[in-house]
C-alpha positions in Angstrom: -106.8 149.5 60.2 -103.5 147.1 60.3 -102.3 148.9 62.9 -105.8 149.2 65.2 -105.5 144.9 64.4 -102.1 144.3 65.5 -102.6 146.8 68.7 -105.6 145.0 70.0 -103.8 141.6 69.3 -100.5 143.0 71.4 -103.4 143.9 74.3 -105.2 140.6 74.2 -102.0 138.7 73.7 -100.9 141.2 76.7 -103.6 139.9 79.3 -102.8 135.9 78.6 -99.4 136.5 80.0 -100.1 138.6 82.9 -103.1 135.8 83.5 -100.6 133.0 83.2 -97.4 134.6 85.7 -100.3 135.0 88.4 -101.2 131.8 88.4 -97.8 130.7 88.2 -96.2 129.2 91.4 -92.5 128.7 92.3 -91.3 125.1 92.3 -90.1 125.9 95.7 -89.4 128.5 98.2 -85.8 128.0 98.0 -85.7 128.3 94.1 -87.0 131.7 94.7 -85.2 132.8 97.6 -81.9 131.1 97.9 -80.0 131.5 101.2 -76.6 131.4 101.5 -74.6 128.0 102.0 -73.7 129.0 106.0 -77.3 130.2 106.9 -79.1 126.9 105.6 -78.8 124.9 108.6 -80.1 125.1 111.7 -80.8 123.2 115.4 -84.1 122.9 116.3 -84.7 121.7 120.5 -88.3 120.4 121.6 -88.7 121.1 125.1 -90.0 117.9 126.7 -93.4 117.3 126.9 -95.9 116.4 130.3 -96.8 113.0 131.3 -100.5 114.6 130.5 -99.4 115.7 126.8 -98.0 112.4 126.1 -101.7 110.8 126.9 -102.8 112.9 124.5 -101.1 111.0 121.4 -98.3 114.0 120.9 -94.9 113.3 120.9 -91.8 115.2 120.1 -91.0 113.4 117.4 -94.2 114.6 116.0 -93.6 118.3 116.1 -90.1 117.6 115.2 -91.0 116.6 111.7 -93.9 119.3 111.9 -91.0 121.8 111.6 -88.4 120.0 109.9 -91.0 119.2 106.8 -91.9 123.0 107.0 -87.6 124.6 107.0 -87.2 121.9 104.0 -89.4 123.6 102.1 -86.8 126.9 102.0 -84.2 124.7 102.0 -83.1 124.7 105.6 -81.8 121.4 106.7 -81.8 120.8 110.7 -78.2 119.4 112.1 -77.0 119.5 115.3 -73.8 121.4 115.4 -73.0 123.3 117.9 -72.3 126.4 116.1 -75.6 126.5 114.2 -78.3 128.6 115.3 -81.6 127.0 116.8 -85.3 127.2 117.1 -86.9 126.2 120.2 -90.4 125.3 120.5 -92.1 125.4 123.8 -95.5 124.1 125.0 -97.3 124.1 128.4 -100.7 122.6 129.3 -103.2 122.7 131.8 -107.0 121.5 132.3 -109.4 123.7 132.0 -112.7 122.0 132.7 -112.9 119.1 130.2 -110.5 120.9 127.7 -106.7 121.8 127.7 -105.4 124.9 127.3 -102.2 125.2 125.8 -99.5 127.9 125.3 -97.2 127.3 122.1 -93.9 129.3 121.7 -91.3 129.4 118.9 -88.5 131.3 119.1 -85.6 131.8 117.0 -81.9 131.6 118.8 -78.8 133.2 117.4 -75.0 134.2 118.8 -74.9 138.0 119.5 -71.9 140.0 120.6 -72.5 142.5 123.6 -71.0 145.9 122.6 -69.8 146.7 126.1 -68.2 143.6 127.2 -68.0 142.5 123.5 -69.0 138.8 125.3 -70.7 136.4 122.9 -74.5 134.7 123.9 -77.7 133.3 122.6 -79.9 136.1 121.8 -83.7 135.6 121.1 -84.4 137.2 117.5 -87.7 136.3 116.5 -90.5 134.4 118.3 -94.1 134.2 118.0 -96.6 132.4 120.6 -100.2 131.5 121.0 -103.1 130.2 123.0 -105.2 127.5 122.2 -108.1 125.4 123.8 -109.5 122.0 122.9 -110.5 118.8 123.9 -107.6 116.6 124.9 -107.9 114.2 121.8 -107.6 117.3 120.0 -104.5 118.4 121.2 -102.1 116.8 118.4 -104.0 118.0 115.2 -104.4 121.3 116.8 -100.7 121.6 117.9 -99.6 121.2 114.4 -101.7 123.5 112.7 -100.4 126.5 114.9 -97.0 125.4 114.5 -97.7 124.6 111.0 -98.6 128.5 110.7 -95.6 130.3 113.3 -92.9 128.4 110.6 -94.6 129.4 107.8 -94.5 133.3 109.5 -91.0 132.1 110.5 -89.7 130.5 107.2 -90.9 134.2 105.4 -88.9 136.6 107.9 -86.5 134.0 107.9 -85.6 134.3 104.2 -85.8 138.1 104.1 -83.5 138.7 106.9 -81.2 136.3 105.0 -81.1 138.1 101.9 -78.0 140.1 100.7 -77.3 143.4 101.7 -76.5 145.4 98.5 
């Protein structure tokens, strides 16, 4: 009988803990996956935006911090150096009726070595894109939502092409 008491205890005791580490989140995405000291920074380049996007109320800056707030959270800081490999972020308008349609690209820079001229160059390693339409008022909300999501898709392959190699 002891033992049927303390073997249901172990199974109830048993569920609490495998209820509480589901629930459980990481203080951060870098305290879970830590990156190397040389692979946390990176550039990131905002291709100017259209007379007709600016009347919209979006601004570089705005999808700047979009992105920058979003690497921060795995511990990526943006610099500048020259060295450092960049994300660019691309977006083109046009009118289509009363709404705009808009093509957003991110895409993920880094140096690459050709094999048979063994010449260095900026190859294109990841990159994701997307379509959207909406009212012109619309356009900045919108804008960061979908780039809110392709550096969330980013910042995951991101960290698991930076893990170790064992």
């Amino acid at each position: 009988m002891k033992r049927f008491l303390v073997c249901m205890m172990l199974g109830f005791l048993s569920c609490f803990v495998i209820a509480e580490e589901t629930t459980k989140e990481p203080a951060s995405l870098s305290m879970a996956h830590p990156l190397a000291k040389e692979a946390r920074d990176l550039r990131v380049q905002i291709e100017p935006l259209s007379e007709d996007q600016k009347k919209t109320g979006l601004t570089e800056k705005m999808l700047h911090e979009v992105i920058e707030k979003n690497l921060q959270m795995i511990g990526v800081r943006i610099n500048d150096q020259r060295e450092d490999p960049y994300l660019v972020l691309r977006v083109r308008t046009i009118p289509v009726g009363l709404d705009l349609a808009s093509f957003v690209q991110l895409s993920f820079y880094e140096d690459a070595m050709l094999a048979r001229n063994r010449s260095m160059f900026h190859a294109m390693t990841w990159s994701q894109a997307s379509l959207i339409s909406c009212m012109p008022e619309a356009l900045p909300k919108e804008l960061k939502e979908i780039i809110h999501m392709m550096i969330t898709t980013f910042n995951k392959d991101y960290l698991e092409a930076m893990q170790p190699i064992d």
